[in-house]
C-alpha positions in Angstrom: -39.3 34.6 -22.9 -40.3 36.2 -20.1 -38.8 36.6 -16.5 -39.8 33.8 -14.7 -38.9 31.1 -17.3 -35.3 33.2 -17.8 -35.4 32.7 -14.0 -36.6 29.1 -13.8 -33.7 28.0 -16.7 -31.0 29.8 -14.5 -31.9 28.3 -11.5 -32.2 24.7 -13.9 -28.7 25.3 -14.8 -27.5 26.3 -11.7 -29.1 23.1 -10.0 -27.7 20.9 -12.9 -24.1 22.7 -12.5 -24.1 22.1 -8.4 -25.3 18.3 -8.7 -22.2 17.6 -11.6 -19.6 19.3 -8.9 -21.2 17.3 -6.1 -20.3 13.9 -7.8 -16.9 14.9 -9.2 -16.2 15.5 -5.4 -17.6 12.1 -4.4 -16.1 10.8 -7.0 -12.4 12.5 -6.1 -12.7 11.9 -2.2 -13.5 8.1 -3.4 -10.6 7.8 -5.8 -8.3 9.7 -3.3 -9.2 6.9 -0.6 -8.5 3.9 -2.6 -5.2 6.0 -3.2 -4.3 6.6 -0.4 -5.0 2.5 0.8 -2.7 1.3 -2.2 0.0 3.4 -1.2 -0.3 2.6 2.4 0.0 -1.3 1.2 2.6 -0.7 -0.9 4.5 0.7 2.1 3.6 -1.8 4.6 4.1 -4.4 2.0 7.7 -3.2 1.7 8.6 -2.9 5.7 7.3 -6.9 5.3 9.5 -7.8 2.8 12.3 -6.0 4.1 12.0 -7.7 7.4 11.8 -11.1 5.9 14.8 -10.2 3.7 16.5 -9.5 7.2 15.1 -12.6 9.0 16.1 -14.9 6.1 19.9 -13.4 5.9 20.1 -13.5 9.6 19.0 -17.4 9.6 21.5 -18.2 6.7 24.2 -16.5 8.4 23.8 -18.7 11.9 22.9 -22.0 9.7 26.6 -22.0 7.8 28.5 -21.5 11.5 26.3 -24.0 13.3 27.3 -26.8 10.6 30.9 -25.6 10.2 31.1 -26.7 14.7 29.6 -29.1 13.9 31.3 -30.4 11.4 34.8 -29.5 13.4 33.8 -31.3 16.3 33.3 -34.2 14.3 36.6 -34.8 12.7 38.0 -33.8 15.5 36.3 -36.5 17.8 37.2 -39.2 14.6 40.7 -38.2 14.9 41.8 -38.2 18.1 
């Protein structure tokens, strides 16, 4: 072999090495994306729920007292 085609196959394999890196980086910054959108769901997701939980325990807390005057009033208007 002489120097040129020595040369020509390094530069081959260099090019070949740098365009195999280049999409392994694509391919991470896309993966690390969809990553980081999953986990930003996930948390968002979570402060929802939580805030329902909240909403749904403050309603059934008023709903029980609200009858229960209700309720008081009532017997209290049939017997007197």
């Amino acid at each position: 072999m002489d120097t040129l085609t020595i040369i020509m196959l390094a530069a081959a394999g260099l090019g070949l090495t740098a365009l195999v890196w280049l999409s392994g980086y694509e391919m991470g910054t896309n993966e690390a994306g969809r990553s980081e959108r999953a986990l930003a769901n996930r948390r968002i997701n979570g402060i929802l729920a939580e805030h329902a939980r909240d909403v749904v325990a403050y309603e059934n807390n008023r709903k029980p007292k609200a009858a229960k005057n209700r309720r008081k009033a009532g017997r209290k208007a049939v017997r007197a």
